[in-house]
Structures are given as C-alpha cells and as structure tokens.
C-alpha positions as CSV (number, residue, x, y, z in Angstrom):
1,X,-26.6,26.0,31.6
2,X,-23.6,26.9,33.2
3,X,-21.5,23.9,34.9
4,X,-19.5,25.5,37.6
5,X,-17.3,22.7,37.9
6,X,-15.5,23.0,34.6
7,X,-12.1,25.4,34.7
8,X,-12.5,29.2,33.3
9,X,-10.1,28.9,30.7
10,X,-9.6,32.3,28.2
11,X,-10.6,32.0,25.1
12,X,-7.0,32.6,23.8
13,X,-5.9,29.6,26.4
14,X,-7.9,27.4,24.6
15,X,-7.1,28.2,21.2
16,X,-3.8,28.0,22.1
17,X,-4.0,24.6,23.8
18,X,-6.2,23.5,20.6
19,X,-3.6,24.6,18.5
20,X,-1.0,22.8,20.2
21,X,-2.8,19.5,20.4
22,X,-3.4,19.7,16.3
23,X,0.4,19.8,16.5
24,X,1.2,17.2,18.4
25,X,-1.1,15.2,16.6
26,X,0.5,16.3,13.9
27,X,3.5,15.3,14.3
28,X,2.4,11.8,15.8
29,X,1.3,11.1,12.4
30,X,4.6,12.1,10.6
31,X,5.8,9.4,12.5
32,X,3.4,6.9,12.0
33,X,3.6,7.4,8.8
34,X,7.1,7.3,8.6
35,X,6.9,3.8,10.3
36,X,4.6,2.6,7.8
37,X,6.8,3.3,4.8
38,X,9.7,1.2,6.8
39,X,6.9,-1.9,7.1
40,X,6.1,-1.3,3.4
41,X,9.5,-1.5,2.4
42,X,10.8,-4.6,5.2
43,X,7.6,-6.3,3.7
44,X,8.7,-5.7,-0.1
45,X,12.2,-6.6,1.0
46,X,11.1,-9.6,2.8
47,X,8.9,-11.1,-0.7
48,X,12.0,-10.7,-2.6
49,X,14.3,-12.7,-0.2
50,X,11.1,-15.8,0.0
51,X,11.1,-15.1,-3.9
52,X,14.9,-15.7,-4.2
53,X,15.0,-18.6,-1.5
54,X,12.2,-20.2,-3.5
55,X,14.7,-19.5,-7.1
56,X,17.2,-21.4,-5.5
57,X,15.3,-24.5,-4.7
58,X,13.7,-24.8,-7.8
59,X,17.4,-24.4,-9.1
60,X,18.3,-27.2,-6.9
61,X,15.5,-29.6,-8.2
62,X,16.8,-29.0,-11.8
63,X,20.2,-30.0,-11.0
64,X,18.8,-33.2,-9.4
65,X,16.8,-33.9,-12.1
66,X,19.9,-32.9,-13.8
67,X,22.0,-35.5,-12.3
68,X,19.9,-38.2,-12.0
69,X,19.3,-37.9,-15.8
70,X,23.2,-38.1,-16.5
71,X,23.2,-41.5,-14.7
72,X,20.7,-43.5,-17.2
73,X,21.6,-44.1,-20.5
74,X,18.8,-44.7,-23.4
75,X,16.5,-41.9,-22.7
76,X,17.7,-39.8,-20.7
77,X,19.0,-37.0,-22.9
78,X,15.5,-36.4,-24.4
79,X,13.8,-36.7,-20.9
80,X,16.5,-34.0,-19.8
81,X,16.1,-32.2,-22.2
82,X,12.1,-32.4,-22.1
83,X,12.2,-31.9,-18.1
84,X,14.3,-28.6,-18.5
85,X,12.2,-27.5,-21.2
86,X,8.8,-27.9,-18.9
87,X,10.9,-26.8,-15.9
88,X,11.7,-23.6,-17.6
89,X,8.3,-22.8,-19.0
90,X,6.9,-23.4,-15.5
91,X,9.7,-21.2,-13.8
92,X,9.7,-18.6,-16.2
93,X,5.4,-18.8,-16.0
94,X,5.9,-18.5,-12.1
95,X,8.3,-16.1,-12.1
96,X,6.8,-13.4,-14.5
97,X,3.3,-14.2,-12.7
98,X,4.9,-13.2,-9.2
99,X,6.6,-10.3,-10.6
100,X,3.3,-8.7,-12.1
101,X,1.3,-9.1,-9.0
102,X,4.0,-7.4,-6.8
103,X,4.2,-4.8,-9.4
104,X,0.4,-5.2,-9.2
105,X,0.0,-5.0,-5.5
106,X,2.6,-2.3,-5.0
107,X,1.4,-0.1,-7.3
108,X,-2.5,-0.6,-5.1
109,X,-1.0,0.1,-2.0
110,X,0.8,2.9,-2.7
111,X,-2.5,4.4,-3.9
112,X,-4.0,3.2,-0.9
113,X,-1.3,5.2,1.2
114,X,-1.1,8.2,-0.7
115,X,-5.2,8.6,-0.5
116,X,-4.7,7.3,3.2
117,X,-1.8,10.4,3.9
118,X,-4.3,13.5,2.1
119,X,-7.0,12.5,4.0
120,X,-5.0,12.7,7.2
121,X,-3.4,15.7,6.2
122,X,-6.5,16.8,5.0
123,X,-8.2,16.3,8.7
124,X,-5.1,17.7,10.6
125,X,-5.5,21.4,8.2
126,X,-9.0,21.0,9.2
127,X,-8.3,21.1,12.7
128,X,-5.7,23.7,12.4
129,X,-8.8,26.2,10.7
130,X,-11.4,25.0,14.0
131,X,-8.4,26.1,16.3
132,X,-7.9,29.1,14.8
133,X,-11.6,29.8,13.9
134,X,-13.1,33.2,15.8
135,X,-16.7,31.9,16.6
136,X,-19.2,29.2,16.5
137,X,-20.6,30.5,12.8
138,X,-17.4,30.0,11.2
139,X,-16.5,26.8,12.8
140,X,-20.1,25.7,11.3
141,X,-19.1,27.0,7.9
142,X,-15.6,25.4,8.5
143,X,-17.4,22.0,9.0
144,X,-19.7,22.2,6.3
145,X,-17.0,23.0,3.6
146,X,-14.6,20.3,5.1
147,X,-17.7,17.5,4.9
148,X,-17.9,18.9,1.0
149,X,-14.6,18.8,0.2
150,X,-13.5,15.1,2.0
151,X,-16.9,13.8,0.1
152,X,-15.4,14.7,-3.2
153,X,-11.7,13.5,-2.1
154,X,-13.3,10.4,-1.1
155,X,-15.2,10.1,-4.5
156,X,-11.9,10.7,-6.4
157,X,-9.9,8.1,-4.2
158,X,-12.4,5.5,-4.7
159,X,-13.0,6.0,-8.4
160,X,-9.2,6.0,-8.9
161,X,-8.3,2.6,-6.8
162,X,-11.3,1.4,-8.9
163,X,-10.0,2.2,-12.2
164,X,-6.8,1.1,-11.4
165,X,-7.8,-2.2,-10.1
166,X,-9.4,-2.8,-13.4
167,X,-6.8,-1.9,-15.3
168,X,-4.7,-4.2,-13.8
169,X,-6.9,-7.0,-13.8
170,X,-7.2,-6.3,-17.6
171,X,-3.4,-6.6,-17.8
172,X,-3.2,-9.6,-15.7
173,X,-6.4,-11.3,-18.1
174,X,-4.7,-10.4,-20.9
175,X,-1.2,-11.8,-19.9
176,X,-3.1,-15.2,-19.2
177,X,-4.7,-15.6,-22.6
178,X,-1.2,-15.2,-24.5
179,X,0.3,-18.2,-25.2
C-alpha cells in the first residue's frame, strides 16, 4: 500500500524532525505556562485591589453613620455605638469569609495547575521516547506504559483535588457553625 505521492524521507530525517517538533512544542508550553502564572497572579492582584476599594467604602459608610450620629442628641451615642458594633461584626464576618475562600480557591487552583503542568510534561517526555523509539513494537510498548501510567496520574490528581475540596469545605462548615 504504497502511496507514491508522499516524500521519501530517512528514517533518521524523521526522527529528527520529530524530535525537533517535541521541542518546539516544548517550549511553546514553557511559555504558556509562564503566561498563565502572570494571569494567576494579575487575577489575585486584581481581588485584592476590589477587596481594598470595597474596605474603603465600607470605611466611608461608618464615618457617615459616624457623623450623622454626632449631630442628634438623645440617642445617638447608644445607636453609634450599636451601629459600629453591628458594622464591625458584619465587616470583620465579610472580611475573614473573603479571606478563607481566596485562601480556599488559591490553594484549588494551584493544585489544578500543578496536576495541569505534570500531565503536560508528562505528554511532552512521552513524545520525546515515540521520537526516539527504534520500531513500531516499542512505540506500542511506549504507548501502552504511557496509557498506564497517565491513568494512575489521573487517579491521584483526582483523588487529591477531591480530598482537598473536602477538607476545605469542612473548614469553611466548621468556621460557619462558631459563633
């Protein structure tokens, strides 16, 4: 089943242009990756600046509240004083709430990235053995031990984004049921 329209290209030739590709590929990733670690951290950077705008308008309302207090008379020391009290609770409720789930979601995508980057790595090694590999019964064997071996990374991955999960939701349950 010969076509005779395809190039003769040496067997060496096209190991070599294999291996080249697996490079470049290669190195396409390290910057995509690379990229994705800046977005990470512009998008952790960018919650922290929303979380301090949103700081400083809830500081603002208090020292309206604040003021407007300071103008009446009769009752308005004990409603100041009962306003900053709920204010505070609230804020500080808020503000620990926002700081766990950050925590919380940081912690999953950084998980998610690392499994993400090994199986990469793990395909782009794979590669590198089917470049190099002498003959069709070793790039079978090749494939067959890569299948095994990215079923049990997966497993592993999976069961440990699922434990963790859990054990944050257990944190997050147990946070909400303290008074």
């Amino acid at each position: 089943m010969g076509n005779d329209n395809l190039p003769v290209v040496s067997k060496e030739t096209g190991r070599a242009m294999a291996e080249s590709s697996v490079a470049r590929a290669r190195e396409a990733y390290e910057r995509f990756a690379e990229a994705g670690e800046m977005a990470l951290n512009a998008f952790e950077a960018s919650a922290a600046q929303s979380f301090e705008g949103w700081r400083a308008v809830m500081g603002s309302s208090r020292e309206t509240a604040h003021n407007l207090a300071d103008r009446h008379a009769a009752g308005a020391r004990t409603l100041r004083e009962q306003w900053d009290d709920a204010g505070a609770r609230l804020y500080n409720a808020v503000e620990d709430n926002a700081v766990h789930t950050m925590a919380a979601m940081r912690e999953i995508s950084h998980r998610m990235l690392v499994a993400s980057d090994t199986n990469v790595r793990a395909g782009l090694d794979f590669a590198d053995r089917l470049a190099a590999a002498a003959d069709a019964r070793e790039v079978v064997a090749l494939n067959i031990a890569f299948l095994q071996e990215q079923a049990r990374r997966l497993t592993d991955q999976m069961v440990n984004l699922h434990q963790t999960a859990s054990r944050l939701a257990r944190e997050a349950a147990a946070r909400t049921e303290t008074p």
